[in-house]
MIZA-565042 format. One record per residue (C-alpha): x, y, z. Coordinates in steps of 0.1 Angstrom, whole numbers, padded with zeros to 4 digits, always signed. Each point is the difference from the previous one (the first is absolute). Layout:
<rozas>
XYZ
...
</rozas>
This chain:
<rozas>
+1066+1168+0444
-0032+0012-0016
-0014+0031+0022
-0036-0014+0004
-0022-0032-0006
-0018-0007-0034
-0038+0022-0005
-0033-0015+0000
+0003-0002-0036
+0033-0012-0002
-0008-0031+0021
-0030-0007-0025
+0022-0002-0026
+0025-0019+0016
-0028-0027+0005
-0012-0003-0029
+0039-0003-0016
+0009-0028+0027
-0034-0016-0010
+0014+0000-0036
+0036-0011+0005
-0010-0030+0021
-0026-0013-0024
+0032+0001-0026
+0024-0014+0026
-0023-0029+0008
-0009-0007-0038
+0038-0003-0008
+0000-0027+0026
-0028-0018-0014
+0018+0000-0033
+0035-0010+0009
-0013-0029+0026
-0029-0006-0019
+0029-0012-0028
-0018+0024-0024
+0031+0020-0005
+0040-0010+0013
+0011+0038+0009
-0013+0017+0032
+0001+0034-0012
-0004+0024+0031
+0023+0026-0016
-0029+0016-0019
-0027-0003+0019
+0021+0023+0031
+0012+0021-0030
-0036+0008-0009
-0005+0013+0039
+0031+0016+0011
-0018+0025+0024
-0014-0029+0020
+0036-0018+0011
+0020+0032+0008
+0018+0006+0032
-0018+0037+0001
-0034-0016-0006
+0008-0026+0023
+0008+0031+0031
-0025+0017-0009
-0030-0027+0003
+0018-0001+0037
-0005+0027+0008
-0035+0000-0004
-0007-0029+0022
+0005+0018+0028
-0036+0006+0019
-0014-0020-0029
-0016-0035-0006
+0010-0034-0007
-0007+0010-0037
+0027+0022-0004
+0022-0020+0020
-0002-0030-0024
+0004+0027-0026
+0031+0010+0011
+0011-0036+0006
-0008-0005-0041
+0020+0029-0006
+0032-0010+0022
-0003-0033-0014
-0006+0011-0036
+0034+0024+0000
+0019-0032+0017
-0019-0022-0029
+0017+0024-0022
+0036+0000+0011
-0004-0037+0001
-0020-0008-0036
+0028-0005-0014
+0014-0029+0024
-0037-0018-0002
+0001+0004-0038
+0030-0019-0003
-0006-0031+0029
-0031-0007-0019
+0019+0000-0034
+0025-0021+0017
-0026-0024+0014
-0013-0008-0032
+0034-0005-0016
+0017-0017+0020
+0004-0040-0007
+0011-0027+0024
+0015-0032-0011
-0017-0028+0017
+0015-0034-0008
-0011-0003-0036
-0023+0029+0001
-0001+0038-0004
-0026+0018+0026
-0010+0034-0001
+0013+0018+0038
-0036+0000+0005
-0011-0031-0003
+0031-0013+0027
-0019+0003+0032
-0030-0020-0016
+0023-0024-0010
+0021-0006+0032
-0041-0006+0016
-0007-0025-0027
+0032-0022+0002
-0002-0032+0019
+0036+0000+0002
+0018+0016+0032
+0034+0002-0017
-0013+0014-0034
-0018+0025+0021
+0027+0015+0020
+0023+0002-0034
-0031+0023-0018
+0001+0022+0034
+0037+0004-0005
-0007+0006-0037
-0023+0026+0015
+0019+0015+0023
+0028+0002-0024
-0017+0022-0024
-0013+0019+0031
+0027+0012+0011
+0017+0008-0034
-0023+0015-0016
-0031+0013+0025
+0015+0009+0030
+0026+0024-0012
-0030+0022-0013
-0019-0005+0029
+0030+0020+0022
-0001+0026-0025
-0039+0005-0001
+0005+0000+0042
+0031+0026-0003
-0025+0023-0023
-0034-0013+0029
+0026+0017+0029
+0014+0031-0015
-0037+0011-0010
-0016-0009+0034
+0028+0026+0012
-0015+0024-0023
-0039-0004+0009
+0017+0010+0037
+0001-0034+0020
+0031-0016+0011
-0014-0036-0009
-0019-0017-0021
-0018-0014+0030
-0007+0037+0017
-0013+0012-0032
-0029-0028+0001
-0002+0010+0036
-0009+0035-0014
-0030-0021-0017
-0012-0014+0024
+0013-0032-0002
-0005-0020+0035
+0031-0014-0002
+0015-0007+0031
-0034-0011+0010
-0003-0023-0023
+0037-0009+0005
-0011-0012+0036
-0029-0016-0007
+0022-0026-0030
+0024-0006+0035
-0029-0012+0018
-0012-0017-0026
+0036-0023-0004
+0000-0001+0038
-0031-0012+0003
-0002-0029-0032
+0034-0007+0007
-0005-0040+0007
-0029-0001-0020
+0016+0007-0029
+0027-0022+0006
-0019-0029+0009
-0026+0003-0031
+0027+0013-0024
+0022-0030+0009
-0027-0023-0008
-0009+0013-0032
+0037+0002-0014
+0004-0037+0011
-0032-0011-0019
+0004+0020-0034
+0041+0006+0000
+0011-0035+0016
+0022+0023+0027
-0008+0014+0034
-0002+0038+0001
+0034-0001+0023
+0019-0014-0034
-0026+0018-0027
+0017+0024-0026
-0014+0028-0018
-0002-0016-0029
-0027-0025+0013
-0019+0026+0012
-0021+0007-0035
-0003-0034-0001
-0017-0006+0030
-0027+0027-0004
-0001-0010-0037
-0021-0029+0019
+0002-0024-0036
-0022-0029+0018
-0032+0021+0003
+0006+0012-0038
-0028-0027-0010
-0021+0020+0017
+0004+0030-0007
+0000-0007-0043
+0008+0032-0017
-0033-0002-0025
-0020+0007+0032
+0013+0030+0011
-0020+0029-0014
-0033-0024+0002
+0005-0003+0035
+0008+0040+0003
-0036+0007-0021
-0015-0026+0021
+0013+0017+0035
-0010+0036-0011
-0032-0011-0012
-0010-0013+0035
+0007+0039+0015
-0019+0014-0030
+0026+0008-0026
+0001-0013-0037
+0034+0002-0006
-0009-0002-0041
-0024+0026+0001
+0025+0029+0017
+0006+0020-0031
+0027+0020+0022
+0021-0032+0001
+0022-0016-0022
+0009-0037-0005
+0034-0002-0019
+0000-0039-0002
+0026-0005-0026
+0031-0015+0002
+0028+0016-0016
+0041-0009+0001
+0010+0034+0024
-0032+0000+0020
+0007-0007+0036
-0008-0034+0014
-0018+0015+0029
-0033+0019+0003
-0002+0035+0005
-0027+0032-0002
+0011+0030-0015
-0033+0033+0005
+0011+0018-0025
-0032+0024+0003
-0019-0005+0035
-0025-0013-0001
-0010+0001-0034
+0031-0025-0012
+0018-0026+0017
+0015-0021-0017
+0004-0039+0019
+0028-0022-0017
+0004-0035+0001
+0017-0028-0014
-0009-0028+0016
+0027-0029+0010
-0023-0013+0033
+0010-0011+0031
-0010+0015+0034
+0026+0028-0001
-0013+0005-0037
-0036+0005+0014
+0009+0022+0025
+0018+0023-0018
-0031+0004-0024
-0026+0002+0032
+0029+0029+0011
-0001+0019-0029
-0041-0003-0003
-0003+0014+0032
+0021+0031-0010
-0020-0001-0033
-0037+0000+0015
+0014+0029+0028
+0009+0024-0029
-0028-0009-0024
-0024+0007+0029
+0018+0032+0010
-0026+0032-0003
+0010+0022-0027
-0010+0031+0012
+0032-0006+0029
+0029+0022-0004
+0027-0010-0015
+0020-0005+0033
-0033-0023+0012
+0001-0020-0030
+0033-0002-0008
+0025+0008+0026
-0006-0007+0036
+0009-0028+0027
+0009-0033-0022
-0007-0022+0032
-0036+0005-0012
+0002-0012-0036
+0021-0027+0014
-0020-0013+0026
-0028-0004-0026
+0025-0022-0022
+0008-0020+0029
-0037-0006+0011
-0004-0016-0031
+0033-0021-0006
-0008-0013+0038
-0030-0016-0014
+0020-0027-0015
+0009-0011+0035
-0040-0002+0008
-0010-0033+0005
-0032+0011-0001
+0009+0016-0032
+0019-0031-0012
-0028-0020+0008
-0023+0022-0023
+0022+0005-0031
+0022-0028-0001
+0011-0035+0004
+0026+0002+0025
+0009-0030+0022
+0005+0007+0033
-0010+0036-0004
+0006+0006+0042
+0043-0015-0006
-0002+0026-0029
-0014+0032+0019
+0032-0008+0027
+0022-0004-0023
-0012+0034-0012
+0002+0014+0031
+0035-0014+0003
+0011+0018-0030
-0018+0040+0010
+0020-0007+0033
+0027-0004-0015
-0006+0030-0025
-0010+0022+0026
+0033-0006+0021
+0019+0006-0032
-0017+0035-0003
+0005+0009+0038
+0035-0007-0003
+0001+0023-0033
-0013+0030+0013
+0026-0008+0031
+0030-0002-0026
-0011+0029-0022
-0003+0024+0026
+0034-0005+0011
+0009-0001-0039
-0019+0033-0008
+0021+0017+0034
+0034-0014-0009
+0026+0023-0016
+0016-0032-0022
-0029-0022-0012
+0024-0030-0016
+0009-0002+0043
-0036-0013+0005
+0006-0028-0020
+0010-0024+0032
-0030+0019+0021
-0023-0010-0029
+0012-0038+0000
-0002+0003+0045
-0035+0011+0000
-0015-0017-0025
+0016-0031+0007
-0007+0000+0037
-0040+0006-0008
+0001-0030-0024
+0029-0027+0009
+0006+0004-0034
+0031+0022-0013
-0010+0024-0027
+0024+0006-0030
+0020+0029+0007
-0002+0015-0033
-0033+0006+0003
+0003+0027+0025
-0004+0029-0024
-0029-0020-0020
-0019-0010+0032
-0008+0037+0008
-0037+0013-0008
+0003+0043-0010
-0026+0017+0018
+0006-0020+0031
-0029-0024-0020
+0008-0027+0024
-0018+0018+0031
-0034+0001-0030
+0007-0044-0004
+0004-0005+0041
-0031+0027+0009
-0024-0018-0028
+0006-0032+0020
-0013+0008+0028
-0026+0020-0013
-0010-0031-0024
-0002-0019+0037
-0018+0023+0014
-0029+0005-0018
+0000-0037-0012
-0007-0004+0033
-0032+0031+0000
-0015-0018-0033
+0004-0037+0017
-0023+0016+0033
-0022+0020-0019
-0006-0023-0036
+0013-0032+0014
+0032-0020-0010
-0012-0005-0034
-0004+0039-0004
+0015+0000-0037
-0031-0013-0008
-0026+0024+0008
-0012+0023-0017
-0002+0023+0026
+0030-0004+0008
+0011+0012-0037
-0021+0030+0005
+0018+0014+0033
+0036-0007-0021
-0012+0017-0032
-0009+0028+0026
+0034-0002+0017
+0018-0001-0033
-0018+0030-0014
+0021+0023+0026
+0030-0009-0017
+0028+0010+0020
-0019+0032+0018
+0008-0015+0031
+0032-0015+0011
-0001-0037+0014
-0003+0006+0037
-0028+0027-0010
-0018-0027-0021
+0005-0028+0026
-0011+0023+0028
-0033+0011-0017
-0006-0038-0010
+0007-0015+0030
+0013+0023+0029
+0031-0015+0003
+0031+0012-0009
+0026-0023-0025
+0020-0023+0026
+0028-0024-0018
-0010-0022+0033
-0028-0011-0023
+0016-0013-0027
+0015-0025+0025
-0033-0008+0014
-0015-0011-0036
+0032-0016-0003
-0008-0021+0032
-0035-0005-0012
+0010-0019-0030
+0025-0022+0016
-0025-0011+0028
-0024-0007-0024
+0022-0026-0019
</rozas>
């Protein structure tokens, strides 16, 4: 154990390496998913910062957040999660590798192991869909999961060392909320419990043919694949309708020499859009390759919203502010503009969608069900993260997950279906801080806020604190209230009265 925390000086320099070493993190990321280049090489970019991802560096940076600020608490955090990173590179290297490689046979074709799960939301066909999730599955468990228990075994010995008894006590140390949180998803199912059986239900009986008493998991892509509203949602629109959107709050998407379209579509590049900040704010890079469809579109309004929160970010924030920090915040700006696709006053605007009202339920139908999915998550990997033999979760994962959706998860996915960083608590917090404050721009711009100017200003504002503040800090100074997962479930019910 080192005998004191890390100088002044010492904590400049440490900043300014992490700066570095996540700028070459992120733009190996771009690369790989970008389909630029079919290696993820990780090896040499934690090779080229070895003092960074040590276990000493990692005590030592907690020792020093004792009396401190938040700051050097997320510092320390980096530095914990930088030495696991580490010990795990290795495993992430290879999954990724594998991903890539692998091939499925389906019927007279050969599919990439990435391209399965679009597939399986594409086909028409129940039966052909539930052999490509058993193709799935198959190469899941023989050739994922087994380095997914050896990446955990390596996760528990190390949390050990950093002095906690659990992965879940050590995020505790953080000052993670989770048990609060873990209360609030209970509510949350108690309290949209028939809701979402009675909308769900509906909605697997219109787009899968089957009630949601007799749906399988392999109909469930399908369903929120939602093919009839593709003609409105026509892939060639997409980034107009983004320009058009930002242009109403004041922001020429063209004109942002910080951000970067990659457009082009290449063999390995991944089918879904995704931002990558390599340098924050001064490059983001926003990748698309557009198929269309609403889930299509929403993906792309996601990763915008990420994209405009970094490239907006103030440069003069530390490192921690611009960089690190609560990922509830970053999220909920993804999600405030992916929810736009479930205006219809936003429909109406951009897009010829019939019956735009049927389409913002059926939205709402689908964050209910996404929302349950993530409460039961945080539920199953909090007993996961505590249990001394992980492949024993594997019935709790199918229990819990299966009793928030009627729907009974693979069980092989319940090493893949697990977020590092307890992620899933950022996903579930950004949704009800995207509610929230939806609600706040609604009172204080009107329900068409997205297209005011004004309304641009106060987000460009927002944005420009980066992640300074966590999400309850953000909300509270915004609004006064703080983040409540109760009202998710009330813009839930707002959409499906509205219908």
């Amino acid at each position: 154990m080192p005998a004191a925390p890390p100088s002044a000086l010492e904590l400049d320099a440490f900043r300014a390496k992490a700066d570095r070493f996540i700028a070459e993190l992120d733009e190996e990321y771009y690369v790989h998913y970008a389909g630029l280049k079919e290696g993820f090489d990780l090896k040499s970019i934690y090779d080229r910062y070895p003092e960074l991802t040590s276990l000493e560096q990692a005590q030592s940076m907690g020792l020093a957040v004792n009396g401190s600020g938040g700051g050097i608490r997320e510092l320390w955090r980096f530095a914990v999660e930088g030495y696991m990173g580490e010990l795990t590179r290795e495993h992430t290297e290879r999954e990724a590798r594998l991903e890539a490689e692998l091939k499925a046979k389906v019927g007279d074709q050969e599919l990439p192991f990435r391209m399965l799960r679009p597939t399986i939301a594409n086909e028409p066909d129940r039966t052909k869909r539930a052999e490509i999730e058993k193709t799935r599955n198959e190469l899941t468990e023989e050739h994922l999961n087994p380095i997914h228990l050896e990446s955990d075994e390596v996760v528990r010995d190390a949390v050990r060392k950093l002095g906690s008894d659990t992965y879940v006590d050590l995020y505790r140390r953080f000052g993670f909320d989770l048990d609060g949180l873990a209360e609030q998803c209970r509510a949350f199912l108690d309290s949209t419990e028939r809701l979402y059986e009675t909308t769900a239900d509906r909605l697997f009986r219109e787009r899968a043919g089957v009630p949601l008493a007799e749906a399988e998991r392999w109909d469930v892509a399908r369903v929120f694949r939602a093919v009839g509203w593709d003609a409105a949602f026509p892939a060639d629109r997409m980034l107009p309708a983004l320009e058009a959107t930002l242009a109403d709050l004041g922001i020429d998407l063209r004109q942002q020499e910080n951000v970067h379209l990659d457009l082009e579509e290449r063999p390995l590049k991944t089918p879904r859009a995704f931002c990558s900040p390599i340098e924050v704010p001064d490059k983001v890079m926003l990748v698309i390759q557009p198929m269309g469809g609403p889930d299509d579109w929403r993906a792309l309004f996601h990763e915008a919203g990420h994209t405009e929160h970094f490239a907006h970010t103030s440069a003069d924030l530390s490192v921690e502010d611009r960089r690190l920090g609560d990922n509830a915040v970053t999220e909920g700006w993804a999600m405030l503009l992916q929810h736009l696709i479930d205006e219809p006053a936003w429909l109406l605007r951009r897009l010829d969608v019939p019956r735009p009202q049927e389409f913002a339920a059926e939205g709402a139908t689908g964050l209910l069900y996404f929302v349950r999915r993530y409460c039961a998550k945080l539920l199953y990997e909090l007993e996961f993260h505590a249990a001394d033999d992980p492949t024993a979760l594997q019935t709790r994962y199918v229990e819990l997950l299966g009793d928030a959706l009627k729907i009974e998860p693979s069980p092989t996915d319940y090493l893949a279906d697990i977020d590092s960083s307890f992620y899933v608590t950022a996903y579930l917090r950004s949704w009800a801080f995207e509610a929230q404050l939806r609600g706040f721009l609604r009172e204080r711009f009107g329900n068409a806020w997205f297209t005011r100017k004004d309304a641009g200003s106060l987000l460009r504002e927002l944005w420009s604190e980066g992640q300074r503040m966590n999400a309850d800090e953000l909300l509270s100074e915004v609004t006064g209230a703080p983040i409540e997962m109760e009202a998710v479930a009330e813009r839930v019910r707002e959409s499906l009265a509205n219908a």
